[in-house]
VMD Tcl script that builds the backbone (N, CA, C; Angstrom):
set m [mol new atoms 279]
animate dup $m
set s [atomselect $m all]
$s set {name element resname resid chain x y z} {
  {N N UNK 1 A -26.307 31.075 -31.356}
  {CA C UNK 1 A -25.014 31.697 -31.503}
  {C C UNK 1 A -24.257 30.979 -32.615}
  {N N UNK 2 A -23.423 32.013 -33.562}
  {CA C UNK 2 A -23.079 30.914 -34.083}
  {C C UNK 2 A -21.284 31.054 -34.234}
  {N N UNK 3 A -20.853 30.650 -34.680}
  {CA C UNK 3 A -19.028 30.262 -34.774}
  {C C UNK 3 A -18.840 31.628 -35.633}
  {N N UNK 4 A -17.148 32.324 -34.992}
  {CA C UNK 4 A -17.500 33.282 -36.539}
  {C C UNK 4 A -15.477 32.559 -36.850}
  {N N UNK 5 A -14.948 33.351 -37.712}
  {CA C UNK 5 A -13.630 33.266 -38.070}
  {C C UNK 5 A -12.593 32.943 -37.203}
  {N N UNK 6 A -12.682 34.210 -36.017}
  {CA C UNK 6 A -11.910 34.029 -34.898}
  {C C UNK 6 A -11.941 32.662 -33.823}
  {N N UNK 7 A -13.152 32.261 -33.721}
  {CA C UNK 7 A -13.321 31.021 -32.866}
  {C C UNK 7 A -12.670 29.606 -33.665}
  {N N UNK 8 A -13.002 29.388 -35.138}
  {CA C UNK 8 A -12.122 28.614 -35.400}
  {C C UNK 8 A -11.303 28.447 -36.745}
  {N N UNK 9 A -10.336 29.138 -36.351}
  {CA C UNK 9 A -9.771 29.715 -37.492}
  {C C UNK 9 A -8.796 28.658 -37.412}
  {N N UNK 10 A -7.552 29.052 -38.525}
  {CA C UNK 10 A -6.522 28.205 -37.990}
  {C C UNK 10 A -5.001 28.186 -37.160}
  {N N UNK 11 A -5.117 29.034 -36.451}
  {CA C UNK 11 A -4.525 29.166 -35.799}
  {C C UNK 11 A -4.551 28.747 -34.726}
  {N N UNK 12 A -5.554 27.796 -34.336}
  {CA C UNK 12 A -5.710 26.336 -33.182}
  {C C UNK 12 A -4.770 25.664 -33.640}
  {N N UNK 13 A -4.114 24.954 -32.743}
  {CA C UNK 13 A -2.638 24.460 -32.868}
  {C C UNK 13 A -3.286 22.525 -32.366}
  {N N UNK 14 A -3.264 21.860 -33.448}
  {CA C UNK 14 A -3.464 20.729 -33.341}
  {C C UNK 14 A -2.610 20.162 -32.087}
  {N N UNK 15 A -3.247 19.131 -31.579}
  {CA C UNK 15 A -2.905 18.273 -30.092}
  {C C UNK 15 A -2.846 17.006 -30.097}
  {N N UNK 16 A -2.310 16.405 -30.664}
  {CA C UNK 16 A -2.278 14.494 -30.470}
  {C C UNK 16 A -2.439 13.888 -29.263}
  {N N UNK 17 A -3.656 13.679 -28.577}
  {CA C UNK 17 A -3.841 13.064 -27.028}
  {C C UNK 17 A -2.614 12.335 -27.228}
  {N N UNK 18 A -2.404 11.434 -27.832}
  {CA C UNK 18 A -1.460 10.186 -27.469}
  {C C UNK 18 A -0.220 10.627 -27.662}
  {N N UNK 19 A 0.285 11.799 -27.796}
  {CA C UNK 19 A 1.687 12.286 -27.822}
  {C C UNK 19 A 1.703 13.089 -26.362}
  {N N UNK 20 A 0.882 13.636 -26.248}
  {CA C UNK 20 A 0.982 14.014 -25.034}
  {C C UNK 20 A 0.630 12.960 -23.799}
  {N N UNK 21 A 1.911 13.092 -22.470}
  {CA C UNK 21 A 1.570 12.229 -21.199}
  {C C UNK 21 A 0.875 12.808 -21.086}
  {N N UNK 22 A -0.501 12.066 -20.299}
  {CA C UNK 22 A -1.253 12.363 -19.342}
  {C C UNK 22 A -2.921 12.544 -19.644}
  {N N UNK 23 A -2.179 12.797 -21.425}
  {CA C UNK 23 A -3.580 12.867 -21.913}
  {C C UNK 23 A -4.174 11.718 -22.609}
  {N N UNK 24 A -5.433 10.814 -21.651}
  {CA C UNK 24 A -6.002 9.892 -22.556}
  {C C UNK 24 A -7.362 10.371 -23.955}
  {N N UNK 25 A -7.734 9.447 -24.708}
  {CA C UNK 25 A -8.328 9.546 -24.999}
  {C C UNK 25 A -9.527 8.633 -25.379}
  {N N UNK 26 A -10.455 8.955 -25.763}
  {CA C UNK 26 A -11.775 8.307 -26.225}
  {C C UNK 26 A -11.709 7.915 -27.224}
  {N N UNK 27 A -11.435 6.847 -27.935}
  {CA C UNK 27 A -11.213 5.926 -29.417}
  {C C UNK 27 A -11.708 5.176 -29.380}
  {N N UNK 28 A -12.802 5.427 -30.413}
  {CA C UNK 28 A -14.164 4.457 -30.993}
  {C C UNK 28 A -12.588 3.114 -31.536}
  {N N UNK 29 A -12.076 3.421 -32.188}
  {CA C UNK 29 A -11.137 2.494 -33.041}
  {C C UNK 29 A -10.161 2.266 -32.338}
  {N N UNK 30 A -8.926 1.396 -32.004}
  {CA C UNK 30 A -7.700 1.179 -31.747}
  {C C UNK 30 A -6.718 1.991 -33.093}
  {N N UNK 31 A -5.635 2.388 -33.274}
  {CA C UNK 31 A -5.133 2.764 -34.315}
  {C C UNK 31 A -4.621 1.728 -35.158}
  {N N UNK 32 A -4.316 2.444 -36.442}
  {CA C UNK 32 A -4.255 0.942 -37.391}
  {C C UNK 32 A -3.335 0.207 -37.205}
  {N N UNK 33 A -2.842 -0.849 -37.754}
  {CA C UNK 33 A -1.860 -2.059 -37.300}
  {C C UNK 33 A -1.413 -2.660 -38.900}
  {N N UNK 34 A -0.124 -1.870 -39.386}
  {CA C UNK 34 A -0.225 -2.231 -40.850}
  {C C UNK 34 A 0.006 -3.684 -40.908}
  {N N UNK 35 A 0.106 -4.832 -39.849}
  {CA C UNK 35 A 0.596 -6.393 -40.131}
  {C C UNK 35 A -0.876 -6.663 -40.261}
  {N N UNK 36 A -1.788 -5.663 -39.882}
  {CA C UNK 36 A -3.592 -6.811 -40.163}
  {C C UNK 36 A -4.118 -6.189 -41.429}
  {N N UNK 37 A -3.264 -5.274 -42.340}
  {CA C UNK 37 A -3.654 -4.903 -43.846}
  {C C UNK 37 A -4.234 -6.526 -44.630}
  {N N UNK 38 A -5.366 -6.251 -45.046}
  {CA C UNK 38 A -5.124 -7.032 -45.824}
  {C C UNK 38 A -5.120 -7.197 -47.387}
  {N N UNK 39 A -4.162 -8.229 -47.640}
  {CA C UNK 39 A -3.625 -7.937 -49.291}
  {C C UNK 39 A -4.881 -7.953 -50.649}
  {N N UNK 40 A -5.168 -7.469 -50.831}
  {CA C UNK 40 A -6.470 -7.019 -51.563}
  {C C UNK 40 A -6.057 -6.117 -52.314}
  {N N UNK 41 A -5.857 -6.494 -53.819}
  {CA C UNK 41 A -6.011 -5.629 -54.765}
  {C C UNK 41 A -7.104 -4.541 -55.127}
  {N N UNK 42 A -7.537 -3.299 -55.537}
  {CA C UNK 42 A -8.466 -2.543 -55.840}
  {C C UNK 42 A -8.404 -2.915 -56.948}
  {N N UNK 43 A -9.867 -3.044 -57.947}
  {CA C UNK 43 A -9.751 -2.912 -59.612}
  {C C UNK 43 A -9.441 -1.581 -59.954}
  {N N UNK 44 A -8.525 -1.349 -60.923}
  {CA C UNK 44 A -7.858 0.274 -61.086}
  {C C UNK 44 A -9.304 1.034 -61.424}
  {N N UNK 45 A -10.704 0.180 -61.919}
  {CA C UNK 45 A -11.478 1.243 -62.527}
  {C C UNK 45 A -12.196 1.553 -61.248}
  {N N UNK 46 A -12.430 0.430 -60.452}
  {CA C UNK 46 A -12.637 1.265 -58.705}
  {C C UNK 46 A -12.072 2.126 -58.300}
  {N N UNK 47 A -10.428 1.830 -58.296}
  {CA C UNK 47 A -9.741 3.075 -57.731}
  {C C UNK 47 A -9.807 4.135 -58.687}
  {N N UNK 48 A -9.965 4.584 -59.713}
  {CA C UNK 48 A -10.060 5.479 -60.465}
  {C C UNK 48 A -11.667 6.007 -59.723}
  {N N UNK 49 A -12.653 5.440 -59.751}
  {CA C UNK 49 A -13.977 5.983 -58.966}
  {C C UNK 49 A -13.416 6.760 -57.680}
  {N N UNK 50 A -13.026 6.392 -57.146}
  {CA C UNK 50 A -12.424 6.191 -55.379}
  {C C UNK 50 A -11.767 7.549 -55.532}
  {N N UNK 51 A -10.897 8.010 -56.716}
  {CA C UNK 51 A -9.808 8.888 -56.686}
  {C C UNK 51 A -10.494 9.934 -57.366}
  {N N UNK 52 A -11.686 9.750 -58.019}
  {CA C UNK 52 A -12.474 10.912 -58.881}
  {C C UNK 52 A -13.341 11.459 -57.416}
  {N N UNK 53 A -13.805 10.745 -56.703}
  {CA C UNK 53 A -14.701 11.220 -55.850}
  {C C UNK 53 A -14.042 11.887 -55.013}
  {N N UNK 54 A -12.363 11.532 -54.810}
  {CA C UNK 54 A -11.724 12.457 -53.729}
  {C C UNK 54 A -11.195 13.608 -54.170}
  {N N UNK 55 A -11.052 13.787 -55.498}
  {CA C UNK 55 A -10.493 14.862 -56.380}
  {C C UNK 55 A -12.208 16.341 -56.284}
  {N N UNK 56 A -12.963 15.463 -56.904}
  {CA C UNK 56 A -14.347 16.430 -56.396}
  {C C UNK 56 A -14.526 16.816 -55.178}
  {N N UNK 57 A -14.417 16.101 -54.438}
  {CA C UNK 57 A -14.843 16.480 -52.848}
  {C C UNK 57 A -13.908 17.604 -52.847}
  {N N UNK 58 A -12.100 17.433 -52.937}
  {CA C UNK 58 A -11.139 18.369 -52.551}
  {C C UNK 58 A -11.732 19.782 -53.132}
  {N N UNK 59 A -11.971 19.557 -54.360}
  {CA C UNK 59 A -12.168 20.933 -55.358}
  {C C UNK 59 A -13.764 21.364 -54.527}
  {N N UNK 60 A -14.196 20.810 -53.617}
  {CA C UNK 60 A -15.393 21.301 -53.376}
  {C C UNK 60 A -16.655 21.128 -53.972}
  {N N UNK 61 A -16.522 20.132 -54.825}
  {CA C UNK 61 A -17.840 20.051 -55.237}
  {C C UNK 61 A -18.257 18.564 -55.261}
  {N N UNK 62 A -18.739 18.289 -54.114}
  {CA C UNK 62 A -18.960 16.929 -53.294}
  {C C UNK 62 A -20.070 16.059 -54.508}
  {N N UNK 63 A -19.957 15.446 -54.730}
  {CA C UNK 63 A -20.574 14.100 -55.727}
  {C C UNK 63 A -22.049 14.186 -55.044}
  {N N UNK 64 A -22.830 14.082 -55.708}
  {CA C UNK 64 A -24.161 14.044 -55.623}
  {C C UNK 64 A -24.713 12.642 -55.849}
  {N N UNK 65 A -25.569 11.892 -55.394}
  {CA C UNK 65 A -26.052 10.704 -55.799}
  {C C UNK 65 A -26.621 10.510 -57.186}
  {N N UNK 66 A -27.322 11.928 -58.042}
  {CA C UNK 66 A -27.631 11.810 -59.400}
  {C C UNK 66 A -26.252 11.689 -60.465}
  {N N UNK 67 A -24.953 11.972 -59.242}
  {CA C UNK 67 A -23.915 12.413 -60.278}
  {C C UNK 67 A -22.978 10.725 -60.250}
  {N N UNK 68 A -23.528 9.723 -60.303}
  {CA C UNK 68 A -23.268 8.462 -60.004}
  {C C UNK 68 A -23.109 7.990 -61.373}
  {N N UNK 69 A -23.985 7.887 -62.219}
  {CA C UNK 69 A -23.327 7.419 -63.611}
  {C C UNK 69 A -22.377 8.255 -64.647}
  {N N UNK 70 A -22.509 9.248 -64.082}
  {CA C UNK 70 A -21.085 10.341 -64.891}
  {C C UNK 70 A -19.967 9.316 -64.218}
  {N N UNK 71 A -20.223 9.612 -63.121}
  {CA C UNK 71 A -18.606 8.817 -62.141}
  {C C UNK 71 A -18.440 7.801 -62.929}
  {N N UNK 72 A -19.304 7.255 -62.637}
  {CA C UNK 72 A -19.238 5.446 -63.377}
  {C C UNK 72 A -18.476 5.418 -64.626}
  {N N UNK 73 A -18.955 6.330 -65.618}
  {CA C UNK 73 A -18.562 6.332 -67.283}
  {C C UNK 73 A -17.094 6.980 -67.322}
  {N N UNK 74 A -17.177 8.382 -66.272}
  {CA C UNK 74 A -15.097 9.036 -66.644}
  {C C UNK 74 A -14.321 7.660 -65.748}
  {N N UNK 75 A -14.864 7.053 -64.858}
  {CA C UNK 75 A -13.969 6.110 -64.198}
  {C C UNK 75 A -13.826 4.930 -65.167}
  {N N UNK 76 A -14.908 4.631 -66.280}
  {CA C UNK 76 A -14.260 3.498 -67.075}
  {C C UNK 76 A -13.220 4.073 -68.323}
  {N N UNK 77 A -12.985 5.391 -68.525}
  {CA C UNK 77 A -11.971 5.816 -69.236}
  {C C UNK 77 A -10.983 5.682 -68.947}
  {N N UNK 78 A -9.956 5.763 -69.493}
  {CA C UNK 78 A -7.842 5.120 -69.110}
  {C C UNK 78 A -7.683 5.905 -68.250}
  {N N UNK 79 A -6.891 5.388 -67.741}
  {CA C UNK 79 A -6.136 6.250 -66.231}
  {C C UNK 79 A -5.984 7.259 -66.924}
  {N N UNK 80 A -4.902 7.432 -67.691}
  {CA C UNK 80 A -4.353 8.710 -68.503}
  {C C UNK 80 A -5.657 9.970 -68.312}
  {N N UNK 81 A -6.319 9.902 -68.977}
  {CA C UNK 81 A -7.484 10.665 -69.016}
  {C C UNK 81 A -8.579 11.147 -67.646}
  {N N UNK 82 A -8.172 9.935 -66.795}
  {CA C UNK 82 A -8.829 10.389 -65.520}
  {C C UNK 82 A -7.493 10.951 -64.522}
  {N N UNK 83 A -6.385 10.922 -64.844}
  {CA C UNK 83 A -5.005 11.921 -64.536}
  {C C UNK 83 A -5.321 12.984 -64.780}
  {N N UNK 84 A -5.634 13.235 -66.101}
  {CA C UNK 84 A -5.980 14.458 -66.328}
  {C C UNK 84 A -7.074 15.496 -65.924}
  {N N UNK 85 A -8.247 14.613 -65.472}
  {CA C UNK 85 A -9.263 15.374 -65.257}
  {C C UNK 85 A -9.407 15.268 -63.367}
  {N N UNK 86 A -8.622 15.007 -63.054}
  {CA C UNK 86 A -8.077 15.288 -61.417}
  {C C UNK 86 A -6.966 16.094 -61.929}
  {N N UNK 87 A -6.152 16.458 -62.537}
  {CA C UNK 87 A -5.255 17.603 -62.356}
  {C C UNK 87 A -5.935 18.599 -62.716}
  {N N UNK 88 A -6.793 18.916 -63.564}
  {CA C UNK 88 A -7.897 19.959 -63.588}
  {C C UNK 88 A -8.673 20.588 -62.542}
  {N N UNK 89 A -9.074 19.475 -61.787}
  {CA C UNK 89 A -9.485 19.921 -60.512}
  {C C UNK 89 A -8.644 20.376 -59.458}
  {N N UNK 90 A -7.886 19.601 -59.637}
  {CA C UNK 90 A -6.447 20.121 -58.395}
  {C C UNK 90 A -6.316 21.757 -58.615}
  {N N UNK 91 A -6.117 21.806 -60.000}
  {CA C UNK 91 A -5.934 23.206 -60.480}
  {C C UNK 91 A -6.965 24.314 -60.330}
  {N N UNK 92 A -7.837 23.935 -59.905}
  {CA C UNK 92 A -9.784 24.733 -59.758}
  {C C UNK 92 A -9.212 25.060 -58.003}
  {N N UNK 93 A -8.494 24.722 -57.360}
  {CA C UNK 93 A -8.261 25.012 -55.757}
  {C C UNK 93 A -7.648 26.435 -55.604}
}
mol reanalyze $m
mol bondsrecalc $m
mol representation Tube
mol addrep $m
């Protein structure tokens, strides 16, 4: 059998166990605790990787493991330029 539109569309109305009394839940994790952040800079050309891969995924077209040294090479280009080529994609939605 399989799922069609109607079963999960969006018109399921999200439920926060923990907002609601009464309802517990099952949490692999505790929720986060921003005093145990720890202070750790990202290198911007990481976060530029980090932010190209989430810009693809959004636009739908999920990063491939062959597509690893493209990433590598637009992520060592200037922010400026990797701004730009995430607003491109933003714009592909």
């Amino acid at each position: 059998m399989t799922a069609t539109a109607f079963e999960y569309g969006p018109n399921h109305a999200f439920v926060d166990p923990r907002a609601v009394e009464g309802l517990g839940g099952d949490y692999l994790l505790p929720p986060p605790r921003p005093a145990d952040r720890l202070d750790i800079a990202i290198d911007p050309r990481d976060r530029r990787r980090l932010e190209l891969h989430a810009a693809l995924t959004a636009a739908g077209i999920p990063p491939r493991p062959e597509d690893r040294e493209a990433i590598e090479s637009l992520s060592a280009l200037s922010g400026s330029i990797n701004s730009t080529i995430q607003r491109w994609l933003h714009h592909t939605l």
